[in-house]
VOPAGU-2260 file (C-alpha; in pm, 1 decimal, decimal comma):
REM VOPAGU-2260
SITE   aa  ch    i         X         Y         Z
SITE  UNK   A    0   -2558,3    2217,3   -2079,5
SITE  UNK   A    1   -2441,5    2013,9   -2386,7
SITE  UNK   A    2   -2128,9    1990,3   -2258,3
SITE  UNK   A    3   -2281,7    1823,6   -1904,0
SITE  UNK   A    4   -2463,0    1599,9   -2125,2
SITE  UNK   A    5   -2151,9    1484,4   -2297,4
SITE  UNK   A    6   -1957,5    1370,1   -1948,6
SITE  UNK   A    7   -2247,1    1234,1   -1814,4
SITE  UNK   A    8   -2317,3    1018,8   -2097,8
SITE  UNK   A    9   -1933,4     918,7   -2149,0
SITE  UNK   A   10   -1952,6     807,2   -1729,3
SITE  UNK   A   11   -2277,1     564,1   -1873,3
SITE  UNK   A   12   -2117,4     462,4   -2195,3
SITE  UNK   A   13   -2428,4     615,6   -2430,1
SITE  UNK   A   14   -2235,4     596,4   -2757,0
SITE  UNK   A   15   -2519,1     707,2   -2988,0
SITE  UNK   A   16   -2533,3    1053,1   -2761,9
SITE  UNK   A   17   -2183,3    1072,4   -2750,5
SITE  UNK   A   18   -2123,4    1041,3   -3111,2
SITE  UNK   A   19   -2427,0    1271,3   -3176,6
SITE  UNK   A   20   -2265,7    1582,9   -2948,2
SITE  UNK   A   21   -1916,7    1512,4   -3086,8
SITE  UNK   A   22   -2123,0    1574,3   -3418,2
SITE  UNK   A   23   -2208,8    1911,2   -3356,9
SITE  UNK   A   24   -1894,1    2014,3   -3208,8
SITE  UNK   A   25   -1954,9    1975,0   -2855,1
SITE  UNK   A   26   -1659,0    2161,3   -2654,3
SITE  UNK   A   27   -1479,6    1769,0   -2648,1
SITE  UNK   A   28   -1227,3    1912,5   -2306,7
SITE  UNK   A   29   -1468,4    2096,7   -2104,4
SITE  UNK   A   30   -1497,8    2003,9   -1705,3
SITE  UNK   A   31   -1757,1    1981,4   -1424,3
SITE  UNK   A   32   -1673,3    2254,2   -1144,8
SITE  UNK   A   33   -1436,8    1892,5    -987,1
SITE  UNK   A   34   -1229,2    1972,1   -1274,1
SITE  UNK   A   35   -1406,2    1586,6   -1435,0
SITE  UNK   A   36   -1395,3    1607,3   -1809,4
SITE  UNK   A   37   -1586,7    1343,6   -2065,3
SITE  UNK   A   38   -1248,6    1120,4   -2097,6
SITE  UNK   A   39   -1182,8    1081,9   -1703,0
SITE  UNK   A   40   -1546,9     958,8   -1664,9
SITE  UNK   A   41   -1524,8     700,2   -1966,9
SITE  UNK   A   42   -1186,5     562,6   -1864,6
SITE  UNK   A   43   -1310,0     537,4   -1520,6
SITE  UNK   A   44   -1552,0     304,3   -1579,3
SITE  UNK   A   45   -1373,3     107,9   -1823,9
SITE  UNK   A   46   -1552,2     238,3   -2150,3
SITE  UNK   A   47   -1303,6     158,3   -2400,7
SITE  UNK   A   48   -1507,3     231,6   -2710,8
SITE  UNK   A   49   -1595,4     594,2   -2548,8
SITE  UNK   A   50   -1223,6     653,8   -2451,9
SITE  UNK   A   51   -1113,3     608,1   -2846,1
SITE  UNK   A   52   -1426,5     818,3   -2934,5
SITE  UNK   A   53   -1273,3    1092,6   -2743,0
SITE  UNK   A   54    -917,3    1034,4   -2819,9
SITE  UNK   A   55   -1003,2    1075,1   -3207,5
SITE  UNK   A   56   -1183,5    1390,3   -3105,7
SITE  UNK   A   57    -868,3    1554,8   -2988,5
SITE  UNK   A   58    -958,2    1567,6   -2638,0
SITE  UNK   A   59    -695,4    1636,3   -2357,2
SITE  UNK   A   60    -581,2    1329,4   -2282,0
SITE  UNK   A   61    -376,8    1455,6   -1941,8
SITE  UNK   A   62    -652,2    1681,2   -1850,1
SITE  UNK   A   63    -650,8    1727,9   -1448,2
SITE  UNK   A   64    -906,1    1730,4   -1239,2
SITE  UNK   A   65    -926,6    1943,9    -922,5
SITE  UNK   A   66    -736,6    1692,5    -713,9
SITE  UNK   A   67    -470,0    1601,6   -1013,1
SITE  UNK   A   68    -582,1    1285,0   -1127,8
SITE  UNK   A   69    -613,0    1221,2   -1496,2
SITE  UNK   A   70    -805,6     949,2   -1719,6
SITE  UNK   A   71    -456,4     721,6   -1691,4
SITE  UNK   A   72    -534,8     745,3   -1265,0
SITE  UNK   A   73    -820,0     676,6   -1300,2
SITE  UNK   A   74    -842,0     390,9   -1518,8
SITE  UNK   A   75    -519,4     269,3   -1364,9
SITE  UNK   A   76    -712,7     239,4   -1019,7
SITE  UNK   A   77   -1008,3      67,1   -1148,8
SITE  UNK   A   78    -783,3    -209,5   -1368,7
SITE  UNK   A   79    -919,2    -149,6   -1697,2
SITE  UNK   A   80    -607,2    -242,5   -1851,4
SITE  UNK   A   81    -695,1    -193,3   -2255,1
SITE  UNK   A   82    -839,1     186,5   -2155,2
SITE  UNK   A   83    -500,1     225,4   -1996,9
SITE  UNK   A   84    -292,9     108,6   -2285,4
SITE  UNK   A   85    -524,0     315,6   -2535,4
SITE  UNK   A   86    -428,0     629,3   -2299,0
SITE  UNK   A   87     -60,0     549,1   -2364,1
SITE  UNK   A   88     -96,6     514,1   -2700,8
SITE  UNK   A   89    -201,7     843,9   -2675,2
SITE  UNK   A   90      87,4    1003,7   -2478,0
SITE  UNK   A   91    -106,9    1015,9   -2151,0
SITE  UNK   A   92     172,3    1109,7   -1882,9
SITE  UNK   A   93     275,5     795,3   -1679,5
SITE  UNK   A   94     437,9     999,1   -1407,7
SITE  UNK   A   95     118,7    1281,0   -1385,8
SITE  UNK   A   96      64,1    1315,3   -1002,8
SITE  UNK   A   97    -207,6    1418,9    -790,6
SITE  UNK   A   98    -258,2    1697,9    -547,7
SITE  UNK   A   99     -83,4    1437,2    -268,4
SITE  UNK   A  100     147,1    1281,3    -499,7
SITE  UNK   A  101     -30,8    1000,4    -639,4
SITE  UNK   A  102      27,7     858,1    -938,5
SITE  UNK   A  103     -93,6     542,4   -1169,7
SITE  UNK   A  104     131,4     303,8   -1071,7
SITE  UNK   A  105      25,5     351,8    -736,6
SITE  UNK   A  106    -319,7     359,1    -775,5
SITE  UNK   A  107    -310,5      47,9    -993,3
SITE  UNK   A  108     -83,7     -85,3    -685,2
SITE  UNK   A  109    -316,4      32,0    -429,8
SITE  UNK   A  110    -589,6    -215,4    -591,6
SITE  UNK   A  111    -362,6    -545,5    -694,7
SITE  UNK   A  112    -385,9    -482,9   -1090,9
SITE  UNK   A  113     -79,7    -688,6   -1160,6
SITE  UNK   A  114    -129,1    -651,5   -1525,9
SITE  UNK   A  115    -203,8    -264,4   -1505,8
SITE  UNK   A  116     137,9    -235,2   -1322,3
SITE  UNK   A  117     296,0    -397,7   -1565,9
SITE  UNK   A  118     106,7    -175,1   -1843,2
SITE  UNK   A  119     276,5     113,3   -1685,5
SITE  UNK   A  120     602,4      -3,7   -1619,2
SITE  UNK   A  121     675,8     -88,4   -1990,0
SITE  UNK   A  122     604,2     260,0   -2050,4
SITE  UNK   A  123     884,5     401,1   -1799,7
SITE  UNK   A  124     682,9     447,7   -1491,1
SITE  UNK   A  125     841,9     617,4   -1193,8
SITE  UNK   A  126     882,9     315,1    -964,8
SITE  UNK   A  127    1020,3     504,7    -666,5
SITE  UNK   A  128     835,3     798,5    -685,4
SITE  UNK   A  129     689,9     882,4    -360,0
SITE  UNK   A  130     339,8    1084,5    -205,1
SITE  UNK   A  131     374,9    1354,9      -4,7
SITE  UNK   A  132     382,1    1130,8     331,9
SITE  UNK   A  133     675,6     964,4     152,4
SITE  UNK   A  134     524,4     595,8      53,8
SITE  UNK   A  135     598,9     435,6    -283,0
SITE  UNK   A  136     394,4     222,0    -533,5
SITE  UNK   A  137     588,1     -70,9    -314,2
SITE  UNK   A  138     480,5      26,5      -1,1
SITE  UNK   A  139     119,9      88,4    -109,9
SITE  UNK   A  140     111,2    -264,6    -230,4
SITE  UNK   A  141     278,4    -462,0      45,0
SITE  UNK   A  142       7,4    -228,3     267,1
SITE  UNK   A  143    -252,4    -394,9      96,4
SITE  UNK   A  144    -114,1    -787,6      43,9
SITE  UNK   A  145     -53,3    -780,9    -314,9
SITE  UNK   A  146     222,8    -995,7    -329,5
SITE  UNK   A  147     277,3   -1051,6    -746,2
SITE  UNK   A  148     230,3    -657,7    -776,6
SITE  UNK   A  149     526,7    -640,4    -518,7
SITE  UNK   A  150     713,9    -851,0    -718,0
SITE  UNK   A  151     652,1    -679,3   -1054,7
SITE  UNK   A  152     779,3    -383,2    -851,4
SITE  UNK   A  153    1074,7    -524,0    -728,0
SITE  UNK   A  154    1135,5    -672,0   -1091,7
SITE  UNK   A  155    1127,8    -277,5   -1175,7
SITE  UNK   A  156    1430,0    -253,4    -942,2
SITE  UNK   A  157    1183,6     -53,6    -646,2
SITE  UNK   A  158    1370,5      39,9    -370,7
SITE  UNK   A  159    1338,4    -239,7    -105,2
SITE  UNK   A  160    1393,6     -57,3     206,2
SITE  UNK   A  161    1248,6     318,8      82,3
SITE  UNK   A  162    1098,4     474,3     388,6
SITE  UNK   A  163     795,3     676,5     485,6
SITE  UNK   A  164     810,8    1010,6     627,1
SITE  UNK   A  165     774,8     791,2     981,4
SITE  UNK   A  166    1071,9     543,9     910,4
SITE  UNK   A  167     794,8     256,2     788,0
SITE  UNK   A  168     934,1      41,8     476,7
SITE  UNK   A  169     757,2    -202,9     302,0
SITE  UNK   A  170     824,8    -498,8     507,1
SITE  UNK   A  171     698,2    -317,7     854,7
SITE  UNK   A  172     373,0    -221,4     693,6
SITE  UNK   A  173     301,7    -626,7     547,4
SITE  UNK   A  174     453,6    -738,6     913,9
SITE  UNK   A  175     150,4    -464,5    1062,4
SITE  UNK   A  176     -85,5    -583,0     841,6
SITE  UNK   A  177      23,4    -947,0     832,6
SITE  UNK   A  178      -6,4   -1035,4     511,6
SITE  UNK   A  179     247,8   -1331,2     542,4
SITE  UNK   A  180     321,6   -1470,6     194,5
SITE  UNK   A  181     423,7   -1049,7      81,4
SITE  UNK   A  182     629,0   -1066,5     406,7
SITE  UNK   A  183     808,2   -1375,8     266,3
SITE  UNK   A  184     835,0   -1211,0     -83,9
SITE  UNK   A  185     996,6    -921,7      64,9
SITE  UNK   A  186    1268,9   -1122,2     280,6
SITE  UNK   A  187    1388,2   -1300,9     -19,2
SITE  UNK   A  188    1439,7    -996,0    -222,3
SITE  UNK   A  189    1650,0    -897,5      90,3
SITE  UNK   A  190    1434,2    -647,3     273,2
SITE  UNK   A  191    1619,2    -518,1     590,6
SITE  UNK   A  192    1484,9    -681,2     892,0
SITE  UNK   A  193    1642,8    -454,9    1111,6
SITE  UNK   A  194    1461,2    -132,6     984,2
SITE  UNK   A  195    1302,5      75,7    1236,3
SITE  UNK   A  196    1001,2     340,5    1228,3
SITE  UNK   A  197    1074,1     675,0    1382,5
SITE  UNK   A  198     962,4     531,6    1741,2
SITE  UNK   A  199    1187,2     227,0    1653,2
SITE  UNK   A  200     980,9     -46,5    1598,7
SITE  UNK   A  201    1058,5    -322,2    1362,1
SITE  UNK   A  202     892,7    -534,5    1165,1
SITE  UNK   A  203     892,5    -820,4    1392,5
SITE  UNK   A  204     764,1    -591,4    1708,6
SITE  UNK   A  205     454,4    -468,3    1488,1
SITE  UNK   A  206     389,0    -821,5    1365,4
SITE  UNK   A  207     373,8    -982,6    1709,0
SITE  UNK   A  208     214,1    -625,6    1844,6
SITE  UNK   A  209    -112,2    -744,9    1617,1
SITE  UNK   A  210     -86,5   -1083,0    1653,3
SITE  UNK   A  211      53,5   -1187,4    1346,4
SITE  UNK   A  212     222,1   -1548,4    1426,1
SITE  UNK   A  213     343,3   -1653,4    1114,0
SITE  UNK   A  214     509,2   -1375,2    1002,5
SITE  UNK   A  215     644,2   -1384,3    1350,6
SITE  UNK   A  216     770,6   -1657,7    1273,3
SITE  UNK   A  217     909,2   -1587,1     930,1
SITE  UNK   A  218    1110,2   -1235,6    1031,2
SITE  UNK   A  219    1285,6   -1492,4    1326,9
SITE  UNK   A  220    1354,6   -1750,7    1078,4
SITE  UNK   A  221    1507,1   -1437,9     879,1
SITE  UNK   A  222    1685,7   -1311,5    1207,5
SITE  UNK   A  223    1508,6   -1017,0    1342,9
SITE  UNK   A  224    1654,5    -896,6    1676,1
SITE  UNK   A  225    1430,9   -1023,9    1896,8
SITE  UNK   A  226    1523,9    -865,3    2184,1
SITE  UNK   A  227    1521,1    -497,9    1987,5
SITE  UNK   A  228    1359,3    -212,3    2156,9
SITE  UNK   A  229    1143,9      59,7    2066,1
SITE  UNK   A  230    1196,4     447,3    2223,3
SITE  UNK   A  231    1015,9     382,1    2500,6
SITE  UNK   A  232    1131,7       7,5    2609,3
SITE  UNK   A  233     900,6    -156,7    2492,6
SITE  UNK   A  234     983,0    -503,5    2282,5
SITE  UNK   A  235     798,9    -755,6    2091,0
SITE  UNK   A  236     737,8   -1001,3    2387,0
SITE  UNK   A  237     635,7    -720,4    2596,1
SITE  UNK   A  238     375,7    -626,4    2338,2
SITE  UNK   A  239     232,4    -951,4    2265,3
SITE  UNK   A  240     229,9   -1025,1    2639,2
SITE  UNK   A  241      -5,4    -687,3    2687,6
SITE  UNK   A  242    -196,3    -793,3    2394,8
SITE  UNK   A  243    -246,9   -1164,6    2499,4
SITE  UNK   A  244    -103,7   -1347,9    2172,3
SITE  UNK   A  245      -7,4   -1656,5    2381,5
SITE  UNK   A  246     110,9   -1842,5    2092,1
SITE  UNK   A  247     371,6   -1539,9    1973,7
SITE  UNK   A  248     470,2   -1522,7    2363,0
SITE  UNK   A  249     534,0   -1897,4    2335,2
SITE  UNK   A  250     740,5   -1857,4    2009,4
SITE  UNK   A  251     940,0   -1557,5    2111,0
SITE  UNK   A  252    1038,5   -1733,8    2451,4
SITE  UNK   A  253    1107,7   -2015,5    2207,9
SITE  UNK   A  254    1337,5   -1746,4    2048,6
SITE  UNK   A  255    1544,8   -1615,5    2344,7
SITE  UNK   A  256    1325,5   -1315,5    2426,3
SITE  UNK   A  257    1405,1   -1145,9    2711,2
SITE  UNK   A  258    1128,0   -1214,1    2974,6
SITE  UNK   A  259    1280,1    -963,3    3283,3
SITE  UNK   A  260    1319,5    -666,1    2979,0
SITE  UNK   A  261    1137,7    -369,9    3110,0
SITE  UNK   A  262     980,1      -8,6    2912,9
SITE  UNK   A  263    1116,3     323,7    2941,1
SITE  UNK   A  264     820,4     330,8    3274,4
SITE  UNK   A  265     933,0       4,8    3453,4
SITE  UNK   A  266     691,9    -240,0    3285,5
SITE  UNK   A  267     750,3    -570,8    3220,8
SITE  UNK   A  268     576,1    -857,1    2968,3
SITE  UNK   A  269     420,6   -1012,6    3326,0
SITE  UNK   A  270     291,0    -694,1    3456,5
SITE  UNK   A  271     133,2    -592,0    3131,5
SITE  UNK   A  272     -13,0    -930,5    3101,6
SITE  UNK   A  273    -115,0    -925,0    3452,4
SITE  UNK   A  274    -300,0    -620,9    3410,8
SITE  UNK   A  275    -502,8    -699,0    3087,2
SITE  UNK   A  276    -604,6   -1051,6    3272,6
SITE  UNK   A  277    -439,8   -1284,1    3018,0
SITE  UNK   A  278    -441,1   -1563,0    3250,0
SITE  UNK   A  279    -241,6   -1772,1    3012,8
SITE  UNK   A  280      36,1   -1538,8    2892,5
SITE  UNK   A  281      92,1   -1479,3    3242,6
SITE  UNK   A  282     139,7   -1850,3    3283,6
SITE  UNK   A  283     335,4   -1866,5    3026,3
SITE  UNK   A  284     588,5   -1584,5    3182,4
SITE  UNK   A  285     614,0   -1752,6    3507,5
SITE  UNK   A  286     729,2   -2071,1    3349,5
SITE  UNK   A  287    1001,7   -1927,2    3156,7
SITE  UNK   A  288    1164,7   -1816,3    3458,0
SITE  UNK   A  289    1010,1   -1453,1    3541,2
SITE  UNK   A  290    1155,3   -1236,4    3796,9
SITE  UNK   A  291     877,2   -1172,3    3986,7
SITE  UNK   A  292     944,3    -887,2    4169,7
């Protein structure tokens, strides 16, 4: 029970109780039936007066919980940066993992805490290590538009053009997502605008897919095929035609996009238009010189 007392009050950062059970000897490592101990709660929520408390008490500092994360995760994820350099101070393990893979720098990448990254890549984080569905600390934060974390990253020499278990780099997943200015970031650092996914889409097919007309505009202006296909025919006019993105239909015709190319079925960027009732795109088509057959 004492020991329940002393994790929940290191979670609410109740010194006096936590320096009274340390007092009397208070098992300093033990865990809730998650596998939480005392130090995962305080670093969690940023306690950094608790976390010392416990660090001078000896306690594990690369305890695991049941899902492998440690105090460093989780203080990494929540961007208490002084809790995460106290936890290096005191030889937590930069490279611990999760049950999926996880680790610090990518939580602290998952959640844009440029100076957390930075914490833990002074002290030899794993750049390119990846989860179990094959995604690096890059990939999580050009997922998630964190363009300065990207570029810390990339400063840590992260593998541009790693790939996912599904062919998806960095640069597809920012196209996706549109998150323009980490698109741009990426395509100056020399990301491959050519890389496919393992249905082989690209970067500029996803981007104009969801309607993303900037970055559209940015992978041409970086020279992405526009004309490239995906397994089943399907190309990045064809998909912004069945979507209804008039202005990316507009900029890839601009761009030389083949208006006539058809999908592994016989589609075609009019007939998908046509069928959705995107009066405008279909407009469009027919003025660039359809073959309307």
């Amino acid at each position: 029970m004492k020991e329940k007392w002393l994790i929940k009050a290191s979670q609410n950062g109740r010194h006096k109780i936590v320096r009274a059970l340390l007092g009397i000897k208070v098992a300093v490592n033990a865990k809730l039936k998650n596998g939480i101990t005392a130090l995962m709660m305080a670093s969690q929520n940023g306690h950094l007066e608790m976390v010392r408390m416990l660090l001078d008490a000896k306690v594990d500092v690369n305890a695991k919980a049941r899902n492998g994360a440690t105090a460093l995760i989780w203080a990494s994820q929540n961007g208490h940066e002084e809790v995460v350099q106290a936890l290096l101070n005191a030889k937590a393990d930069v490279n611990a993992k999760t049950n999926n893979g996880g680790t610090a720098l990518m939580a602290a990448a998952q959640n844009g805490h440029q100076a957390v990254v930075r914490a833990l890549l002074d002290s030899k984080a794993s750049v390119n290590t990846k989860m179990i569905k094959g995604i690096s600390a890059l990939f999580i934060a050009a997922e998630n538009g964190h363009q300065e974390v990207v570029r810390a990253l990339l400063d840590a020499r992260a593998n541009l053009d790693a790939k996912g278990n599904d062919g998806g780099t960095a640069l597809l997943i920012a196209a996706q997502k549109g998150h323009q200015e980490t698109v741009r970031v990426l395509l100056n650092a020399g990301a491959d605008v050519t890389a496919e996914t393992s249905g082989g889409a690209t970067a500029l097919l996803v981007a104009a897919q969801n309607g993303h007309r900037e970055v559209v505009r940015a992978l041409l202006d970086a020279n992405a095929e526009v004309n490239a296909k995906m397994k089943n025919g399907a190309t990045a006019l064809i998909m912004a035609s069945k979507n209804g993105h008039q202005e990316i239909v507009q900029t890839l015709l601009e761009a030389n996009a083949d208006v006539n190319a058809k999908t592994s079925n016989g589609a075609t960027a009019l007939m998908l238009a046509s069928q959705n009732h995107h009066r405008e795109v279909v407009q469009l088509l027919n003025s660039a010189g359809v073959f309307n057959c």
